[in-house]
C-alpha positions in Angstrom: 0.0 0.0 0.0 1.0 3.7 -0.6 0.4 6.3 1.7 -0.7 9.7 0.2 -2.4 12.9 1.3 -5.2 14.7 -0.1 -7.2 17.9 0.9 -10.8 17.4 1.6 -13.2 20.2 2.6 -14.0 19.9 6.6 -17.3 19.3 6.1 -17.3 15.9 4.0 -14.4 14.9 6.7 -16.9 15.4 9.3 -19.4 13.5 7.1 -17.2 10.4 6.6 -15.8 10.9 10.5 -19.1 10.1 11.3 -19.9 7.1 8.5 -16.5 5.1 9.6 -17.4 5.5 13.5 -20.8 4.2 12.7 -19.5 1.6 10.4 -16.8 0.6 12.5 -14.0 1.3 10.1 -11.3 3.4 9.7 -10.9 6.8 7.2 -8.4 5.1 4.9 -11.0 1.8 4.2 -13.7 4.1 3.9 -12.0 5.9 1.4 -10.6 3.0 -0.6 -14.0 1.1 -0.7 -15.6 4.7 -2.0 -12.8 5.3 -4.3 -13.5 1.2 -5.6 -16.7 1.9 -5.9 -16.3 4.8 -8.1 -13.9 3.5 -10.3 -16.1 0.3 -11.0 -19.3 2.8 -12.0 -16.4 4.8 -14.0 -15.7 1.9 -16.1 -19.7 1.0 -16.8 -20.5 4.6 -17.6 -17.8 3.7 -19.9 -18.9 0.4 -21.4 -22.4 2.0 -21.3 -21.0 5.1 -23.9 -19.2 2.5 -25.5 -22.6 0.4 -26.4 -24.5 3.8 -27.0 -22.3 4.7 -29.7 -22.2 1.2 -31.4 -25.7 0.7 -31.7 -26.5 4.1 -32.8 -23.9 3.4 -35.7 -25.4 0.0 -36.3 -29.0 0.0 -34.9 -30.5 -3.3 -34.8 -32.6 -4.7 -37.1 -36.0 -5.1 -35.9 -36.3 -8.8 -37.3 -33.8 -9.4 -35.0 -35.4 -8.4 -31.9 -39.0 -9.5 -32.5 -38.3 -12.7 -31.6 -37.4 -11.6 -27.8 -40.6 -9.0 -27.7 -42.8 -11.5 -25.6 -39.8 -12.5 -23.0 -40.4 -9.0 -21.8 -44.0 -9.4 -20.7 -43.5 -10.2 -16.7 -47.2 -11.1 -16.9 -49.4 -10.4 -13.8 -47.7 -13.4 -11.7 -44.6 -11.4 -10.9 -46.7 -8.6 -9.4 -47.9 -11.2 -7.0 -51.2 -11.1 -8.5 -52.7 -14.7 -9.0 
């Protein structure tokens, strides 16, 4: 591990202060599980542009699709509903 310092506005510090006491955790695993945590939604905003821009160049063809359309109809059962 690598030790580094950063500036963060005292207000956020009290913020996480009180998250890591409540949590049971220290500052520094706080931080790195946040920092994780926005790296991974980093990369699928990402993947997600990525996707965006492919099937805007190459949009599907509905006659590939239509064979899916009823697989998205949850039907009344998954509401609960009988």
């Amino acid at each position: 591990m690598k030790t580094i310092q950063m500036t963060i506005d005292e207000t956020l510090l009290e913020q996480v202060d009180r998250t890591v006491q409540t949590l049971e955790t220290t500052r520094s695993a706080f931080i790195r599980m946040a920092l994780e945590q926005a790296l991974r939604q980093y990369h699928v905003r990402r993947l997600e542009e990525r996707d965006e821009v492919g099937y805007t160049a190459v949009p599907a063809n509905p006659s590939e699709t239509n064979e899916w359309q009823n697989e998205q109809e949850w039907g009344d059962e998954w509401n609960g509903a009988k």
